[in-house]
N, C-alpha and C positions, 0 to 999 in steps of 0.2 A: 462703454467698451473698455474693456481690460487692455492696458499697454501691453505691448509685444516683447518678451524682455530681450536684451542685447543676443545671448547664447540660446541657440536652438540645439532641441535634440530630432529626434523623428517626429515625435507628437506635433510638435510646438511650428516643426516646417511643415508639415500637411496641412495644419492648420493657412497657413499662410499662403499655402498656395492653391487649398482649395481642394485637396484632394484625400483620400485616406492614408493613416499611417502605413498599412499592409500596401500599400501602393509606393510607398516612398520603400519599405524594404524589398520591394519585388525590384524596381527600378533600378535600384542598389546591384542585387543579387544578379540582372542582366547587363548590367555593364550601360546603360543608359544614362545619358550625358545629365547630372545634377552640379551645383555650382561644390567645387572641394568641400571637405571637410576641415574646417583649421586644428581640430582635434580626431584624435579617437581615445576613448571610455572605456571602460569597463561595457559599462552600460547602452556604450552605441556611440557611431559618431555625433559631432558637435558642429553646428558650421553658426559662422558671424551672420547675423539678421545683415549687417552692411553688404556683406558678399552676396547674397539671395535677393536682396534688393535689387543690387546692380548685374545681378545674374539676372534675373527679370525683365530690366529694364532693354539690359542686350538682346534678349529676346525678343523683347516687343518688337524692338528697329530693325532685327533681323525680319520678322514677321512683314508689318509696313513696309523694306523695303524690295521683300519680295513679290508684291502683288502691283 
């Protein structure tokens, strides 16, 4: 498997999260809660693999600890 590099763009967080890029810009365009961007691009936002990670991770507990 190919390391995940530090800096994500769209491609690179769909990737990671399992989902398509067009799905990560739809989400975007509705106002739909994704973890900040630390950057914006020319080319699109930028966000930290560490923020997505622990974006995730809040997620999950959030998930757990509502059932």
């Amino acid at each position: 498997m190919v390391p995940m590099p530090d800096l994500l763009g769209t491609q690179e967080l769909a990737a990671l999260l399992g989902i398509k890029p067009r799905t990560i810009s739809a989400y975007l365009a509705r106002g739909i809660v994704l973890p900040a961007p630390c950057a914006r691009l020319a080319c699109g936002p930028i966000w930290a693999r560490r923020d997505v990670e622990a974006w995730q991770q809040s997620k999950a507990c959030q998930r757990r600890d509502a059932i």
